[in-house]
N, C-alpha and C positions, 0 to 999 in steps of 0.2 A: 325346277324341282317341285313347284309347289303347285304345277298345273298337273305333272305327273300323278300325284299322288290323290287327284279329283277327275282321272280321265274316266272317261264310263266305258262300265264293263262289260259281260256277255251277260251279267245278272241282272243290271239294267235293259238293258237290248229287253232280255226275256220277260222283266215285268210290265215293261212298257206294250211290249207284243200283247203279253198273257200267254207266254208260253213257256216250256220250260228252256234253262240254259242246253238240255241237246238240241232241243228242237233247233235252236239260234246257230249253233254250232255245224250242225245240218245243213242249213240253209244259209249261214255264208260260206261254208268248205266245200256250198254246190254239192253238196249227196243227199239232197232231199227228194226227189223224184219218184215216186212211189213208197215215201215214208210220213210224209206230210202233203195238206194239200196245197195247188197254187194259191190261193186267197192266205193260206195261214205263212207260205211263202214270202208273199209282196209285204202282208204287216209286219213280219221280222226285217224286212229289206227298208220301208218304211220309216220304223222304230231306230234303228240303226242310223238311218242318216237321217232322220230330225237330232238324234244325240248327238252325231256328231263322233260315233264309234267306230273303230279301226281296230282290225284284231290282232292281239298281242303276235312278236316274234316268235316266242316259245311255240304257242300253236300252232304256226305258219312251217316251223321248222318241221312240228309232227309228221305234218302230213304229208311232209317232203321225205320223213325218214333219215333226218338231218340228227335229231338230238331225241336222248331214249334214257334221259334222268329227272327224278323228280325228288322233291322234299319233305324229308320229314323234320316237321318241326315240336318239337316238346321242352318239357319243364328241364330245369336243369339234372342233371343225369344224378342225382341222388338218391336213386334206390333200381335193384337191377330189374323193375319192373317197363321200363321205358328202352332197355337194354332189349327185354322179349319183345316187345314191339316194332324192334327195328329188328331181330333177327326173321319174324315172320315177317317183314312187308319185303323186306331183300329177299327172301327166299319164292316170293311170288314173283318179285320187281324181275329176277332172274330168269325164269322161267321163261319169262315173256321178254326176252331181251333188255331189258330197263335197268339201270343203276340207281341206288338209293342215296342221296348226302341228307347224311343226320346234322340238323341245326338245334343245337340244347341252349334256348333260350340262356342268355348269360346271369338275369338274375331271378333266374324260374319261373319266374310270371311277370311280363309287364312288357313293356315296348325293348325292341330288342335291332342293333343297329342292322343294316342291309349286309350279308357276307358276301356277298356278291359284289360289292362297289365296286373295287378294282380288278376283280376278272371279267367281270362283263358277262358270267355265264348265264348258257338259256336254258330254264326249267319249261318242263313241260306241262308239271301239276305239281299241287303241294296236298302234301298230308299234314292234320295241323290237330296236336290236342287240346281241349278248349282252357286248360289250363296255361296255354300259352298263346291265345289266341290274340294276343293285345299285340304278339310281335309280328303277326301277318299285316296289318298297315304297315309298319316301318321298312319292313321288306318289301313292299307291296305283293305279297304271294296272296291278297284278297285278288290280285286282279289274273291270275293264273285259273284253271282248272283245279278245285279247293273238295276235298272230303274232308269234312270234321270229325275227329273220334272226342267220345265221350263229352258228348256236345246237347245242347236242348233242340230236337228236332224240328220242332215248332219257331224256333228262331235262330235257326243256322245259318251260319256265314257261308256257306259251304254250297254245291248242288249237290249234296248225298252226307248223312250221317252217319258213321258204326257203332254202336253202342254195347255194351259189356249189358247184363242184366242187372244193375246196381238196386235197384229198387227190390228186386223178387232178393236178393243178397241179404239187404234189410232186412228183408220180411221174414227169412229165414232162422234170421238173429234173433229176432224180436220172439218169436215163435219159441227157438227154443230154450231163452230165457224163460219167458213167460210159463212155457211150460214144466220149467226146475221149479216155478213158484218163488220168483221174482217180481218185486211192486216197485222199488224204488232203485230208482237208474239214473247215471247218471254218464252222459253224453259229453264226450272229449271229441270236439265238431272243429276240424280240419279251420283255420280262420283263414283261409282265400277263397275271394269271391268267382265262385266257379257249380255250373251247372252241376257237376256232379256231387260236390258235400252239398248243396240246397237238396237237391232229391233224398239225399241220406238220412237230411233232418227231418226233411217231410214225411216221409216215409214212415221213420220210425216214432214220431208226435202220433203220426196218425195209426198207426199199428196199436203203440202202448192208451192211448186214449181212449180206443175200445173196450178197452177192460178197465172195471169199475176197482178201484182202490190202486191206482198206480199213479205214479210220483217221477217227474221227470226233470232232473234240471241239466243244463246246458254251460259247459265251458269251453269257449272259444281257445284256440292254440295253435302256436307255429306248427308246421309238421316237422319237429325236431326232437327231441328226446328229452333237450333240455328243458324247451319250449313246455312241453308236455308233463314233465315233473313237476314243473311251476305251477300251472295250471289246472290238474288232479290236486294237488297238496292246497291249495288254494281253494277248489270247490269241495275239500271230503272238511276242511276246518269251517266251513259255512253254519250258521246254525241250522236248525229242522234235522228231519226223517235221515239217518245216514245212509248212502244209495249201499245195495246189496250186491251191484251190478254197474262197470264201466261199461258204456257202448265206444269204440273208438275206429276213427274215419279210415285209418291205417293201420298196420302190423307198426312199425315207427311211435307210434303217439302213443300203443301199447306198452311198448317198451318204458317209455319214459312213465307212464300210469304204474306200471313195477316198480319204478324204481319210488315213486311218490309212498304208496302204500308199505314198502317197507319202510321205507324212513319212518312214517306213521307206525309205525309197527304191528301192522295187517298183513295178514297173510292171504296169498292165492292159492287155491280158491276158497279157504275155510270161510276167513271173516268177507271176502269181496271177490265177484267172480269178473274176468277181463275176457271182451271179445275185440281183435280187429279186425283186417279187410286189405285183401291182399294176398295172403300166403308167401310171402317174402320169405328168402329164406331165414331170417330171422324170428321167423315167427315156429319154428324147431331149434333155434339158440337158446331161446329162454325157456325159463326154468321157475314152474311147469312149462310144460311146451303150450303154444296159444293156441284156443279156439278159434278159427278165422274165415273168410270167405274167399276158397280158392278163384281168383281168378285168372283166365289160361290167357296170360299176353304175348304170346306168337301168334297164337290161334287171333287175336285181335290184329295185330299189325297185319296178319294174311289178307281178313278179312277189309282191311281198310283198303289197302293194296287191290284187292279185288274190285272191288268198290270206285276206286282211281281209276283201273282200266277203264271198266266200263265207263262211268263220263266220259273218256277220252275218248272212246268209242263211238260213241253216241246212243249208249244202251243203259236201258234203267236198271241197276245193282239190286242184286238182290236184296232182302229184307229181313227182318226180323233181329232182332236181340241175339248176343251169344248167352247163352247159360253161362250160371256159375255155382259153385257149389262149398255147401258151410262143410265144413270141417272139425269135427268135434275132438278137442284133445282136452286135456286136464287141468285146464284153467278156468273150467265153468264147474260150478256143483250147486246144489239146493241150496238153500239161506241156511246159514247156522241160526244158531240165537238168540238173539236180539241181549 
């Protein structure tokens, strides 16, 4: 087991080559012949057997037309945004013959055991979001055909990245806070360590930092309701500037900043304005209904999915960020009066 889970991959093959993982894919499935040249041929053939690499079952099944299921791996199923992401990846997986198994990380984020031990089954490729990314070694789906959603491009696990536009999301927020004529904010920051709340914070440091008399502090919190009451009630009793303005990672951590601020007995949006991120349907349960940043998670799972083909394919997926878009409901207004 312990040599398994250090055997070298096609990602290896490829860094050793200098090439990418289709090129490698290419050139050992023999369809490289007017796609690559020979010289770039022999160094993936080269690379490969100095590693000491053997390409997975799954792949070998592909391209026999043997197996036509692949994974999706995500946090655990705690809000129905992850739900949209597997309705769009199945609804592409389909199109193209393919079946989807959803694997919901069992404690949302962190190593998560193999569900495959005792069926033995052969995946083809995995989709994997980077909030769960810690459970691809233990299942070894790093050593499969891997697109990462909502992942750091620049350091993905993956041969291809899908990405939501979380950052322009931010900027959005920031924007039309800023623009009610908001200085003092204060930041209810998702605490799991994962690419996309880092961008969140950065993002928005770097947004409100621009503008001269603005105040920003930072409260870390579960993504739970509860989690989030604690930790709103805990940074609005702080001493200094009382923020005018929650930013929060989620429509979820929203909720619970509601429930913080009336305990406090502050009102939305008079005395404090709440924005989350997401569009959950929750985020039209509360009352006021919340300001938030729609983002379309079928439209993402398609796009991953699509994304998945193509590596399997041997083709480069398309590119760019999906949009997203803020949503303005009654839970933001101008600063009252100090």
């Amino acid at each position: 087991m312990a040599r398994a889970s250090t055997r070298p991959t096609s990602r290896d093959v490829a860094r050793a080559a200098g090439v990418s993982q289709a090129a490698v894919s290419l050139v050992l499935g023999d369809k490289w012949r007017g796609r690559v040249s020979e010289t770039t041929a022999q160094r993936v053939r080269e690379a490969a057997h100095d590693l000491g690499y053997r390409p997975n079952l799954a792949a070998r099944n592909l391209r026999l037309g043997r197996t036509r299921t692949v994974l999706l791996v995500v946090p655990a199923l705690t809000t129905e945004f992850f739900a949209g992401v597997y309705t769009g990846a199945a609804r592409v997986a389909a199109e193209h013959g393919f079946g989807v198994v959803l694997y919901p990380s069992p404690e949302g984020v962190g190593p998560a055991r193999n569900p495959f031990a005792s069926a033995q089954a052969a995946l083809d490729g995995v989709l994997a979001s980077s909030m769960a990314a810690d459970a691809l070694t233990a299942i070894r789906g790093d050593q499969l055909p891997l697109v990462m959603l909502d992942s750091d491009p620049a350091g993905s696990l993956g041969a291809a990245t899908v990405n939501l536009d979380i950052t322009d999301g931010v900027r959005q927020i920031a924007d039309h806070l800023l623009g009610l004529g908001h200085r003092h904010f204060l930041h209810l920051a998702a605490d799991i360590p994962s690419w996309t709340f880092e961008i969140r914070a950065r993002e928005l440091a770097t947004r409100l930092a621009a503008v001269p008399g603005t105040t920003l502090r930072t409260a870390p919190a579960p993504i739970s309701i509860d989690g989030a009451l604690t930790a709103a009630a805990t940074a609005l009793g702080t001493p200094g500037p009382r923020p005018t303005a929650v930013v929060c990672d989620d429509d979820k951590l929203a909720a619970g900043a509601y429930k913080a601020l009336r305990r406090l007995g502050l009102r939305v949006p008079d005395d404090i304005s709440v924005t989350g991120l997401d569009d959950l349907t929750l985020a039209t349960a509360l009352d006021p209904e919340l300001t938030t940043v729609r983002l379309d998670s079928e439209l993402f799972g398609e796009r991953g999915m699509q994304a998945l083909l193509a590596v399997l394919e041997g083709r480069t997926p398309d590119g760019g960020d999906i949009p997203v878009e803020l949503v303005v409901r009654a839970s933001t207004a101008p600063p009252g009066a100090p």
